[in-house]
Structure formats: structure tokens, C-alpha cells
NULUMFI-24830 format. One record per residue (C-alpha): z, x, y; residue in one letter; residue number from 1. Coordinates in steps of 0.2 Angstrom, whole numbers, plus 5000, padded with zeros to 4 digits. Layout:
! NULUMFI-24830
[[Z,X,Y],"A",NUM]
...
//
This chain:
! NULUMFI-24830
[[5047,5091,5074],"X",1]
[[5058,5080,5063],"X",2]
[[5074,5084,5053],"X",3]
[[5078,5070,5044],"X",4]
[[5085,5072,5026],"X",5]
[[5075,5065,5012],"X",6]
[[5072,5064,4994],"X",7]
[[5057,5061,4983],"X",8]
[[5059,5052,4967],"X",9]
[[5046,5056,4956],"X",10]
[[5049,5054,4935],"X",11]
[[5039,5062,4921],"X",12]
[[5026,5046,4916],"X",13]
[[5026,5027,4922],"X",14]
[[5037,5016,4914],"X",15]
[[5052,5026,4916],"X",16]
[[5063,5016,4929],"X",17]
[[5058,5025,4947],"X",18]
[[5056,5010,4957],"X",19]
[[5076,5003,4949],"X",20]
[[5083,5020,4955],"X",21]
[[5073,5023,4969],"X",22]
[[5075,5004,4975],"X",23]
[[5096,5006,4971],"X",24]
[[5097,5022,4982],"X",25]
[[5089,5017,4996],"X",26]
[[5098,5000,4996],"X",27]
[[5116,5008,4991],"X",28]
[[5113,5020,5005],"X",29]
[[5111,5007,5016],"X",30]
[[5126,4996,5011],"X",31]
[[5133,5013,5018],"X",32]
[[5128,5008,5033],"X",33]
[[5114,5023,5034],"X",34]
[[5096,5019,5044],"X",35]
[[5085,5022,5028],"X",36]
[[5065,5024,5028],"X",37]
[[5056,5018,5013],"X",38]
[[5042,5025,5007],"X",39]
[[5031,5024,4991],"X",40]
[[5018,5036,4986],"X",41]
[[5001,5030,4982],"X",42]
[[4992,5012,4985],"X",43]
[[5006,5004,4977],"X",44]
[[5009,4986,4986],"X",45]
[[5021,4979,4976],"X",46]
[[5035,4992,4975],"X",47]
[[5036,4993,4994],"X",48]
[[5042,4974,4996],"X",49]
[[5056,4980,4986],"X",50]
[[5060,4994,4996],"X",51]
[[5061,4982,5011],"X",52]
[[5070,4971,5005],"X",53]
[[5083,4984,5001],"X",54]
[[5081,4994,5019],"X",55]
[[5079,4980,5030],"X",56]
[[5063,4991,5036],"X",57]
[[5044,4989,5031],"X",58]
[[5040,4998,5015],"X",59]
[[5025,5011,5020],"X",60]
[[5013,5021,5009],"X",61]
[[5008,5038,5007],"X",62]
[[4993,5040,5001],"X",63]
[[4985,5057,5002],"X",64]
[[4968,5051,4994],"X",65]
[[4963,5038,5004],"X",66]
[[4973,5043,5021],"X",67]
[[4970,5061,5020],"X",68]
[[4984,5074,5015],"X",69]
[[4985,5079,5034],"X",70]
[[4990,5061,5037],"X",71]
[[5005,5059,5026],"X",72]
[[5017,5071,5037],"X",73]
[[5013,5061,5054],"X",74]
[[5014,5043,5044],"X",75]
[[5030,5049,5036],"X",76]
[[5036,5053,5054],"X",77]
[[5030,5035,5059],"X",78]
[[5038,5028,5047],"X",79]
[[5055,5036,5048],"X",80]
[[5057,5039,5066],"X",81]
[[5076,5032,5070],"X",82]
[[5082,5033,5051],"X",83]
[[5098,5045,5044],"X",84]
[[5088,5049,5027],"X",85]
[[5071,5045,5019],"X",86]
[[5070,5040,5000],"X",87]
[[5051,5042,4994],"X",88]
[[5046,5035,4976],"X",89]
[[5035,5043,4966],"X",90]
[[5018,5036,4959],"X",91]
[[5016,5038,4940],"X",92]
[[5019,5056,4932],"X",93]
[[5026,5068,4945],"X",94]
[[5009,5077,4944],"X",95]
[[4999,5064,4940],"X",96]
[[4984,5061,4956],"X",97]
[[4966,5054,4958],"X",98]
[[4957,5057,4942],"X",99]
[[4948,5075,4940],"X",100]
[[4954,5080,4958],"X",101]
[[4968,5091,4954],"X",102]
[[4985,5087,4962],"X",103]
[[4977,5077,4975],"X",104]
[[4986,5060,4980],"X",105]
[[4999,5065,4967],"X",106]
[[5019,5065,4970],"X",107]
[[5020,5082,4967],"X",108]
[[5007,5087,4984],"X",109]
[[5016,5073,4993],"X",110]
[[5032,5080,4991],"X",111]
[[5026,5100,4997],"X",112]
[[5017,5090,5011],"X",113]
[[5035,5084,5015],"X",114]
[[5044,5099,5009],"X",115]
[[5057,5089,5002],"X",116]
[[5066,5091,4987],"X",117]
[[5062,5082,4970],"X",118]
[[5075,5071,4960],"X",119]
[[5069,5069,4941],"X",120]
[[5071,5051,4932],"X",121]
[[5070,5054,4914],"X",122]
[[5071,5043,4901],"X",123]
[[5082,5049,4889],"X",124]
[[5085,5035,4876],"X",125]
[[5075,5045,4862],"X",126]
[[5080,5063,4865],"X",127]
[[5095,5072,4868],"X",128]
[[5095,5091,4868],"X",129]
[[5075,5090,4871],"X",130]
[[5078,5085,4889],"X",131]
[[5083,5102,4894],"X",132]
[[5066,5107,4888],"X",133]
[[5055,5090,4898],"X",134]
[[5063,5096,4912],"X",135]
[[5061,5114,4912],"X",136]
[[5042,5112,4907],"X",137]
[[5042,5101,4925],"X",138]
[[5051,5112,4937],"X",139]
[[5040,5127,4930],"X",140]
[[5026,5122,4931],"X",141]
[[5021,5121,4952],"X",142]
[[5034,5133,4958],"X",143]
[[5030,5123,4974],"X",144]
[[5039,5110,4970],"X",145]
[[5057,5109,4972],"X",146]
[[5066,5100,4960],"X",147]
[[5083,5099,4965],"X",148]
[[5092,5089,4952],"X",149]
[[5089,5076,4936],"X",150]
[[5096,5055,4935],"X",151]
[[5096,5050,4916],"X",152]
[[5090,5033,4913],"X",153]
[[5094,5022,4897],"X",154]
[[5107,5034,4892],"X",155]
[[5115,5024,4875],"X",156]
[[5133,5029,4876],"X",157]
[[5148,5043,4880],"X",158]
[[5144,5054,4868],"X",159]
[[5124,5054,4871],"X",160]
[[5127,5057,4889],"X",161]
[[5137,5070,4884],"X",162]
[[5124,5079,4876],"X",163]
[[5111,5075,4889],"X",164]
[[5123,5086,4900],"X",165]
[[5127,5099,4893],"X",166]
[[5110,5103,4888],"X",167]
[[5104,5102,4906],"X",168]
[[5118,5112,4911],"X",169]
[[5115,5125,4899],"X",170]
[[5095,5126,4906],"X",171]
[[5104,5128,4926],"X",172]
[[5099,5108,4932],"X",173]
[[5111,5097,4938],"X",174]
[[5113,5079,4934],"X",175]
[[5114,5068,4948],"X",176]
[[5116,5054,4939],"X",177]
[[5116,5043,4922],"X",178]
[[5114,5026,4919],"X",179]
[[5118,5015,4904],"X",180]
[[5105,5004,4895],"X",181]
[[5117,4989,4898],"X",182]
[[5113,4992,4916],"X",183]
[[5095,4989,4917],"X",184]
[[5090,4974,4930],"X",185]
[[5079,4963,4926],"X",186]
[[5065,4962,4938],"X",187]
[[5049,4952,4928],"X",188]
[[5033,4958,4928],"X",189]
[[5015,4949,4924],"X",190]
[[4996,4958,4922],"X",191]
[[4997,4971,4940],"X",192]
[[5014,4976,4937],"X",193]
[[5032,4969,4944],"X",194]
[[5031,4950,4953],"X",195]
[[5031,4955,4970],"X",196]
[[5045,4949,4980],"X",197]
[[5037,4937,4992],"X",198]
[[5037,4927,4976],"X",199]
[[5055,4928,4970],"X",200]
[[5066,4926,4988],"X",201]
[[5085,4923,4983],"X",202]
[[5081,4932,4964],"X",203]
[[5073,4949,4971],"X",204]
[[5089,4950,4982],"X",205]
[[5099,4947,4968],"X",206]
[[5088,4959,4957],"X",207]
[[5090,4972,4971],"X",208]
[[5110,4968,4973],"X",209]
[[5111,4973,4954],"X",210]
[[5101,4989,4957],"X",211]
[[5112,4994,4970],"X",212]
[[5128,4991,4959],"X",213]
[[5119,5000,4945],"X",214]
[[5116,5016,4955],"X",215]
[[5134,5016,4963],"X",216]
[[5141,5017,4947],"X",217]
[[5130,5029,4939],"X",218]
[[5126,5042,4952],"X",219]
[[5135,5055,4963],"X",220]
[[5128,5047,4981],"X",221]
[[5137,5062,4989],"X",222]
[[5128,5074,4979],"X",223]
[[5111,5064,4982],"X",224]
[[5112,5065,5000],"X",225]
[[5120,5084,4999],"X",226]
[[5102,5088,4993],"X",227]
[[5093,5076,5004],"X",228]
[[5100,5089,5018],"X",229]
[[5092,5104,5012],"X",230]
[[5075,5098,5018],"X",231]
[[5076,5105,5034],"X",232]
[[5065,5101,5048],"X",233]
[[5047,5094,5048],"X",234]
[[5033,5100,5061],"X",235]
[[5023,5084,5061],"X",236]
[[5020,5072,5073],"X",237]
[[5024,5055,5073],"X",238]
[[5008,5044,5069],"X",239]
[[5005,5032,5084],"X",240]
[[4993,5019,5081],"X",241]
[[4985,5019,5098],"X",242]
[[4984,5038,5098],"X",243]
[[4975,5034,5082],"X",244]
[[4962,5022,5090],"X",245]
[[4958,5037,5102],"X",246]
[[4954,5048,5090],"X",247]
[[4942,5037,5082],"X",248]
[[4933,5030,5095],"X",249]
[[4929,5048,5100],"X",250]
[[4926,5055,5083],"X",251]
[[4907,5062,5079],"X",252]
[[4895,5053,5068],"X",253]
[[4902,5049,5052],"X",254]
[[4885,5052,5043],"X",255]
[[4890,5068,5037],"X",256]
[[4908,5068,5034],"X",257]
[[4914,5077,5017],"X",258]
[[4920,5069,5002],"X",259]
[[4936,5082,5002],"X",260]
[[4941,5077,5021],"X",261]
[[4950,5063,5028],"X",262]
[[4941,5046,5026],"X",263]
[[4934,5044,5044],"X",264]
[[4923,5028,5053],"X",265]
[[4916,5029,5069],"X",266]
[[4920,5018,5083],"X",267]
[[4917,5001,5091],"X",268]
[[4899,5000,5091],"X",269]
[[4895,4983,5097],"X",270]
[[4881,4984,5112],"X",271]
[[4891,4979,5129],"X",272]
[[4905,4972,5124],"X",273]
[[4921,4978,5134],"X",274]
[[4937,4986,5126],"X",275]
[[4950,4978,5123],"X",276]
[[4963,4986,5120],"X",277]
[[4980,4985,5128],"X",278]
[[4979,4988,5145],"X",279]
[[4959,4985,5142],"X",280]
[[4949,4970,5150],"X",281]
[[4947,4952,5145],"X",282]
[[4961,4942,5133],"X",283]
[[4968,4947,5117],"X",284]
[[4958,4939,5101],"X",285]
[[4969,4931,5091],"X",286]
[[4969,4937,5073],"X",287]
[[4976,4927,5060],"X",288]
[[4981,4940,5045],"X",289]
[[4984,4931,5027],"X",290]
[[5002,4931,5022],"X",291]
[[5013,4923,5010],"X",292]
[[5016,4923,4990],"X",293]
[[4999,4922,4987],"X",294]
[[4993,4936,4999],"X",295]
[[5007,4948,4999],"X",296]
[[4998,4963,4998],"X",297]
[[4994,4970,5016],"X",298]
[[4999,4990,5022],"X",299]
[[5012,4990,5036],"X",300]
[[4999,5000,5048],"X",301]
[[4987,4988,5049],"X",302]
[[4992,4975,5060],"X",303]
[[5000,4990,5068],"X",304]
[[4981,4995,5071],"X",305]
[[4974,4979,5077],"X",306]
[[4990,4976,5089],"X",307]
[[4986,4992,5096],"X",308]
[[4970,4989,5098],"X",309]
[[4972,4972,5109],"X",310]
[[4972,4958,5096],"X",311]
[[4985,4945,5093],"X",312]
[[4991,4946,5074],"X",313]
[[4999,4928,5070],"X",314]
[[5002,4927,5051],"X",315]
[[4993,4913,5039],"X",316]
[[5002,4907,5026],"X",317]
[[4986,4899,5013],"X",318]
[[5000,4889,5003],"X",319]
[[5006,4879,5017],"X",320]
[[4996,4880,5031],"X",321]
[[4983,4868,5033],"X",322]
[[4975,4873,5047],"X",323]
[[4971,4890,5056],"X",324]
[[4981,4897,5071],"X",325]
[[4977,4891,5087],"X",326]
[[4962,4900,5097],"X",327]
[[4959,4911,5081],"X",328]
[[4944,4923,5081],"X",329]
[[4945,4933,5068],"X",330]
[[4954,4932,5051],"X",331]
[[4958,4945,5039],"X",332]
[[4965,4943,5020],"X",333]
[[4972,4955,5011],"X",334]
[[4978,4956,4990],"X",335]
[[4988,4946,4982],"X",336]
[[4989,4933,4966],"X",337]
[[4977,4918,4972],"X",338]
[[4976,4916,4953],"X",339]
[[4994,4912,4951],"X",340]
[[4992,4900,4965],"X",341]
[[4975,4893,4962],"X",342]
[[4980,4873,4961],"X",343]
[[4988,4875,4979],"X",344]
[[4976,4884,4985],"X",345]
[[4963,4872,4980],"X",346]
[[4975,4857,4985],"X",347]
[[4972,4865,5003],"X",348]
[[4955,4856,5006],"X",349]
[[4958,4856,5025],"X",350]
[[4962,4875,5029],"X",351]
[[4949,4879,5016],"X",352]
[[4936,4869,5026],"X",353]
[[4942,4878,5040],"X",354]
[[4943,4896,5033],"X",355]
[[4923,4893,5029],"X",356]
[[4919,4883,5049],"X",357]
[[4927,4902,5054],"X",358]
[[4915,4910,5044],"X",359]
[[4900,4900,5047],"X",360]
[[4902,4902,5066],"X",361]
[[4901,4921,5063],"X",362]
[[4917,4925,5068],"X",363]
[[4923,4941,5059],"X",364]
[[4930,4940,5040],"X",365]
[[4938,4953,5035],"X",366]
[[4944,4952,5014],"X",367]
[[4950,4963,5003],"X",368]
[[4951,4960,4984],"X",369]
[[4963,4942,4983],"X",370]
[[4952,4938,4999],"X",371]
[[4938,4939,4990],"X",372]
[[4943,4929,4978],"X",373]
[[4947,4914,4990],"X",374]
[[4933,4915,4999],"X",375]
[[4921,4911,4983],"X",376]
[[4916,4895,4978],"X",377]
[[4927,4894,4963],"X",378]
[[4943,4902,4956],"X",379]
[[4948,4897,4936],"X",380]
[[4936,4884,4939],"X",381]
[[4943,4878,4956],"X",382]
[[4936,4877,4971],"X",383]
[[4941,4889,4984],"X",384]
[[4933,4891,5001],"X",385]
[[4913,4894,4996],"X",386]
[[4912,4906,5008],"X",387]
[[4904,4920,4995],"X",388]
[[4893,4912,4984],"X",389]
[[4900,4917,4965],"X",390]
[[4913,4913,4956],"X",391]
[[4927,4924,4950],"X",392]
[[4939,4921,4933],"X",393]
[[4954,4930,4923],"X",394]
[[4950,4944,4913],"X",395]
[[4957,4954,4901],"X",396]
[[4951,4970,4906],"X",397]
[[4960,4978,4921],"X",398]
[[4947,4986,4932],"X",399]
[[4961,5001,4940],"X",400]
[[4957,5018,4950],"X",401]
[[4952,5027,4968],"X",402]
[[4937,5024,4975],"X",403]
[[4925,5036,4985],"X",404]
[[4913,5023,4996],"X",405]
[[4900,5020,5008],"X",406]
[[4895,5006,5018],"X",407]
[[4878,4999,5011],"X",408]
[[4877,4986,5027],"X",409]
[[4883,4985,5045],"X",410]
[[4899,4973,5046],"X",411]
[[4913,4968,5058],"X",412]
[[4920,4981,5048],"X",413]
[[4912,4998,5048],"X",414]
[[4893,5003,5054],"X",415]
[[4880,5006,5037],"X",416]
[[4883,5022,5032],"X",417]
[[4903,5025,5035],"X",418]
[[4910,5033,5023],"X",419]
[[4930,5029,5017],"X",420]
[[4940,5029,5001],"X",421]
[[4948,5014,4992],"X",422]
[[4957,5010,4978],"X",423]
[[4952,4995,4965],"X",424]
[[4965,4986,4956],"X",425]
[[4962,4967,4946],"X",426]
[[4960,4959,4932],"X",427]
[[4948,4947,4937],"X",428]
[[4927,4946,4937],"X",429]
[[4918,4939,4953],"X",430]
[[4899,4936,4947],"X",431]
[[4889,4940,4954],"X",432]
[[4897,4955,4957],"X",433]
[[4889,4959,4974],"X",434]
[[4877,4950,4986],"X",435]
[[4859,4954,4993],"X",436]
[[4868,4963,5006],"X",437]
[[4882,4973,4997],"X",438]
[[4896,4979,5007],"X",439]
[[4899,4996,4997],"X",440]
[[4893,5007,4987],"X",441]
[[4902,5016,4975],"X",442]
[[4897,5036,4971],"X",443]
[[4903,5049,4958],"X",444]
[[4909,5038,4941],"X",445]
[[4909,5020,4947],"X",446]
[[4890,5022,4954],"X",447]
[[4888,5003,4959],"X",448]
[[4885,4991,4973],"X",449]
[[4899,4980,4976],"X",450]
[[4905,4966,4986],"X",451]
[[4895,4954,5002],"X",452]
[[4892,4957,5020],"X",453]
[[4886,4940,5026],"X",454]
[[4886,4936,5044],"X",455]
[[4904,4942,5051],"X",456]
[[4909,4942,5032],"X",457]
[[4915,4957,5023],"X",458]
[[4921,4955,5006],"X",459]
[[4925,4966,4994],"X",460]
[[4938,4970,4979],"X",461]
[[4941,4988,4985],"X",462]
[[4958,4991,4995],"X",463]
[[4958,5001,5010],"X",464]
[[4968,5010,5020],"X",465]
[[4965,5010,5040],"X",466]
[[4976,5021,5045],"X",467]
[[4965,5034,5037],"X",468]
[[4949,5025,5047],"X",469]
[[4957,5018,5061],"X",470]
[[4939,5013,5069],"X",471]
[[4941,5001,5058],"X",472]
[[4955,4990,5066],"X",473]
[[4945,4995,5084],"X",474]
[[4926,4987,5080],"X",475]
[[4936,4971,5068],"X",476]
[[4945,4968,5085],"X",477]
[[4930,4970,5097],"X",478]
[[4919,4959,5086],"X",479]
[[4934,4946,5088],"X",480]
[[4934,4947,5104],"X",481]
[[4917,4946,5107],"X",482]
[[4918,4929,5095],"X",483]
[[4931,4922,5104],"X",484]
[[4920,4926,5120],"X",485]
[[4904,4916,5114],"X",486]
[[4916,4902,5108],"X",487]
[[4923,4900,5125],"X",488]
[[4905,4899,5134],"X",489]
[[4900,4885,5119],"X",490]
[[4916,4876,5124],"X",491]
[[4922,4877,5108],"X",492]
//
């Protein structure tokens, strides 16, 4: 059991300012000097750097589609173990979820999985008396769901905030907040959404600073936490992430797992080799994991995962490091904007020679959506690490949405036949699209093939989740291991 008070900020429709006033919370709570766990419904990556930056804590996801709704209590836990209040924002509408799936991964089920009262941002810069009726229509319509309070954003002056409130008063919700149009913050955005913060160093803080100031001024913090409180306690345990690992590894067959469970893999299936997890036998692999403004775009758990499981993670940074970690025997590289740094990325002949010798010596390759798009011959016309043979370009068309998937051919990754849930999210085209041994196959709507599995390659655009597969983490580390194994006895 955990008490820990906490908030969900969830808003009618995107666009409305959740992550300024979620972001301002948590980081004027903090300059209070209280421990604050940041959370962000969804598969959100961008949003969560924020959040860190303003916590001084890794940003974590709750993702009830591709995790599993049993998994966001224990991974809330996880995340918030040692904090004085939780602050978790939204995705999209509040009852907005996985398409045609009912509430499923929306903020509204996150927040009854958390039991944790909801705080409404509206928009209020076209309406005034109509808000009392938006926000009746939303606290009506799950019963559910507990929303304990309203903060009016874009509010245009006095008088209209005026009217905001009594109206609100008049249909029994409080107001918990109102802030000016004068007060918005700048923070820019480009074709996925806000520019992530690995990108902006000095001007995110600055960006974050200016939310904080907003939301001091504009909201009752004492009121804010006052609900936070009325959460009371949580009967979940704390994920671990070797606890995880043990759970996998003895999990059944994943052959016929259902759609509407947990995404599940099996484990480590590689003939004879030994575990080595901590405590295990042999060394620990080292496992260099993509990192930088370019590839920004990794979830907190997994290198939780792989530690767990007896790798070494050492960070790589594609924009300035020119040559892989020392001993490496396995790589994996998550999202990211490798088209916003294509010249540097090309510019980097010697670590993209070394990213392809790696992959040629059939060490495990693990990448996901940016990854993929280093790892192909060409980028916008520049040449990348020629690892996947296509070549990948801007587009105007965002390709957006969860994705229900099955492994089409055994990898490093997961064993033909695993079944697990993604999420796709780009703007760019890789043709050909998929190789003669795919690495997925999508079902339901998005029937397709997708992606390469060559050698200890597995590249794809979809985005997973491994704490929802944690087998995952187990066979990628084993199969390092066992590279790092055969390169030692070649004397490499």
C-alpha cells in the first residue's frame, strides 16, 4: 500500500495547455521544496522531459494500452516511491483512449486506476457562462471519475474571469485557478509536437521557470495539494524491475495470449547460454543505449530492465561520439528527430561505420522508429548507417496511432509469434517499407507487415513498451551476452 497524494490533470481536447499547467505545478511544487513524482499518461515522450526537468526526477508513462491497465498502479508506485505528491498529466481529451476500444488507455481509466481526483483545464478564451455547462457535461458523464476542481486557461481579463466564476460557482465546481493570456510561455513546437528539451537546454529551463511563475500567480497551490490529499491510500505494489524479469521468464507460452490482456513475451530462449542477470554467471554485456538531442525518445524502465537483467547501459550520443563504447555488445536506439540532425549525423562517417561493423558481426540491434531511420542507407538523401537497406524521407502525412502486433521473425528481440502492443508516431516514409524478413505484423485496421529482422537486427518504426514485456529486456541482454562471448573467443 501507498498514500501519496496526487493529482491527475486531464483537459477537455488537446491543445488546451495541460502540459503549461501540469509542467508549472509540479515544478512550483518543487520550488516548495516537496519530493514530486512526474507522470504522463500515454506514449507521450516529449512531455515527460519537461516534467524532469521541472522535478529533478525521470518523467514515466502510464500507458494502460500498451503496459496493461493492471501495470499502471505498480508502475505509478515505481515511479513515486519516496515523493510528497504525484502530479499526472493527461493525454488528449480526458476520455479520449485507443480508438474504438472504449476508455481504454484514456486519462479518465488512468485516473480510477489511480483513484485520484481529476483537475480540469479549460480553455476559456471563447466562452464564459458556457463553461459551467463543458464542465458539468464532463464530471457527469463517468461518475467514476472524481473531478475535483476546474484551472481556467487564456482567461482575457477581470471581468471575464469574473464571469468564468461565478458561473462555475453557480454549477457547485470550484476554481482552482485562472491564468491570463499574457501569461502563456513560449515553449516552440515543429511536426510531432513541442521541441523536446534535450534540444533546448538553458531555454527549456527558462520555459519551465516561466511556467512555474505563471502557475504561482494564477492558482491556489494550497487548495491544489488540499485535494491531492483526499486520495487516500493505493493497494498496489511498487513495480521492480527484477521482480519483472521473473515473471517473464516463467511466464507460459505467448502463442495464445488475448488481445485484451497485458502484452506478454516469453523468455530468454537462446539454446545454452547462461543467465546473466545480476547475481548470474559470466560478465555483464555492455549495452550502449542511443541518447542525445537526436535520440531523446527512450521510456525510463528500459534501461531499468536491461540493468536488471545484467547488462551494462552506457549512453551514446550519435551527434558527438564518434565511436562506440568500449567492449560494446549490443546497442539499442530509440526515437528521436535524426531528421532535424541529418547533416551531423551523416558528418559522423566514423561511428556510422562502426554502428554497421556491430551489426555485421551479428551482435544484437535493437531500433525503434528514429533508429530506424539511422540505420538505413539514406535519410533526406544522406547517408546514414546502411544497415537496413531503404531509404526513408519527410512526409507530410503523420502516420499516428496504437498498434496491436505480432512478431513475423525470431530476433534478439522477441521469438516469431510474441505478441505486444505499440504505438506509431512519424512523419516520415522508409521504402521499402518492410524487408523479406519483417519484424511485425500489424492486425485489426493497420493489417501490414512492417519493419526488418536481419541477422541480430530489429528495426521497426513501432514504439514499445518493455515494461509491459519485460522478456524483452531479458533475451536482448542474453543475446549480448552471448555476442560478447563469441567475440572474446575470436579475440576481437
Amino acid at each position: 500500500m501507498i498514500d501519496i497524494p496526487r493529482l491527475v490533470v486531464a483537459a477537455p481536447a488537446s491543445g488546451t495547455g495541460k502540459t503549461t499547467v501540469t509542467t508549472g505545478l509540479m515544478a512550483a511544487f518543487a520550488q516548495r521544496g516537496l519530493r514530486v513524482s512526474p507522470h504522463k499518461v500515454g506514449p507521450d515522450y516529449i512531455d515527460p522531459g519537461y516534467h524532469a526537468l521541472a522535478t529533478g526526477r525521470p518523467g514515466r508513462n502510464l500507458d494502460a494500452y500498451m503496459c496493461g491497465p493492471e501495470l499502471v498502479g505498480p508502475l505509478f508506485a515505481h515511479g513515486a516511491r519516496g515523493c510528497e505528491l504525484a502530479v499526472v498529466e493527461g493525454v488528449m481529451g480526458l476520455y479520449d483512449g485507443a480508438s474504438g476500444q472504449g476508455e481504454l488507455a484514456s486519462t479518465a481509466q488512468v485516473a480510477k486506476l489511480l483513484r485520484a481526483p481529476v483537475v480540469l483545464v479549460v480553455d476559456a478564451s471563447s466562452q464564459s457562462r458556457s463553461v459551467a455547462a463543458l464542465v458539468h457535461g464532463f464530471a457527469s458523464f463517468d461518475p467514476q471519475v472524481r473531478i475535483g476542481g476546474v484551472i481556467l486557461n487564456k482567461v482575457g481579463s477581470d471581468r471575464h474571469e469574473a464571469l468564468l466564476r461565478d458561473a462555475l460557482e453557480e454549477a457547485g465546481m470550484p476554481v482552482l485557478g485562472a491564468l491570463r493570456r499574457a501569461e502563456g510561455v513560449a515553449t516552440p513546437s515543429r511536426h510531432l509536437g513541442l521541441v523536446p528539451v534535450a534540444e533546448r537546454h538553458g531555454d527549456a529551463a527558462d520555459a519551465v521557470a516561466g511556467m512555474a511563475a505563471a502557475v504561482r500567480r494564477g492558482c491556489d497551490l494550497d487548495a491544489l495539494l488540499a485535494l491531492a490529499r483526499t486520495a487516500g491510500p493505493l493497494h498496489e505494489e511498487p513495480w521492480d524491475p527484477a521482480e519483472a524479469l521473473a515473471s517473464a521468464a516463467g511466464a507460459p507460452s505467448v502463442s495464445g495470449s488475448s488481445v485484451a490482456g497485458a502484452p506478454s513475451v516469453a523468455g530468454p530462449s537462446v539454446p545454452g547460454s547462461p543467465s546473466v542477470r545480476a547475481g548470474g554467471a559470466g560478465r555483464r554485456p555492455v549495452i550502449a543505449v542511443a541518447g542525445g538531442p537526436a535520440f531523446s525518445f527512450l521510456y525510463a524502465e528500459h534501461p531499468e530492465l536491461l540493468t536488471a537483467a545484467g547488462a551494462e547501459v552506457v549512453v551514446l550520443d550519435p551527434l558527438r561520439d564518434e565511436r562506440l563504447p568500449e567492449g560494446t555488445a549490443g546497442l539499442v536506439i530509440g526515437g528521436g528527430f535524426p531528421e532535424v540532425y541529418v547533416g551531423e549525423l551523416a558528418a559522423n562517417e566514423s561511428l556510422r561505420a562502426a554502428v554497421a561493423g556491430l551489426a555485421a558481426s551479428g551482435a544484437p540491434v535493437a531500433a525503434e522508429c528514429a533508429g530506424l531511420l539511422y540505420l538505413a542507407r539514406s535519410l533526406d538523401g544522406r547517408p546514414m548507417c546502411g544497415v537496413v537497406p531503404g531509404d526513408a524521407r519527410m512526409s507530410g502525412r503523420l502516420t499516428l496511432g496504437y498498434r496491436d502486433a505480432v512478431a513475423v521473425s525470431d530476433s534478439p528481440l522477441a521469438v516469431t509469434g510474441t505478441r505486444m502492443r505499440g504505438h506509431e508516431f512519424h512523419r516520415t516514409v522508409l521504402e521499402p517499407g518492410a524487408g523479406s524478413s519483417p519484424a511485425w505484423g500489424f492486425r485489426g485496421a493497420e493489417r501490414r507487415v512492417e519493419g526488418f529482422v536481419r541477422g541480430g537486427v530489429h528495426a521497426s518504426y513501432l514504439h514499445t513498451h518493455w515494461a509491459g514485456a519485460a522478456g524483452v529486456a531479458e533475451r536482448f541482454v542474453v543475446a549480448s551476452a552471448g555476442a560478447a562471448g563469441a567475440a572474446g573467443r575470436g579475440g576481437g
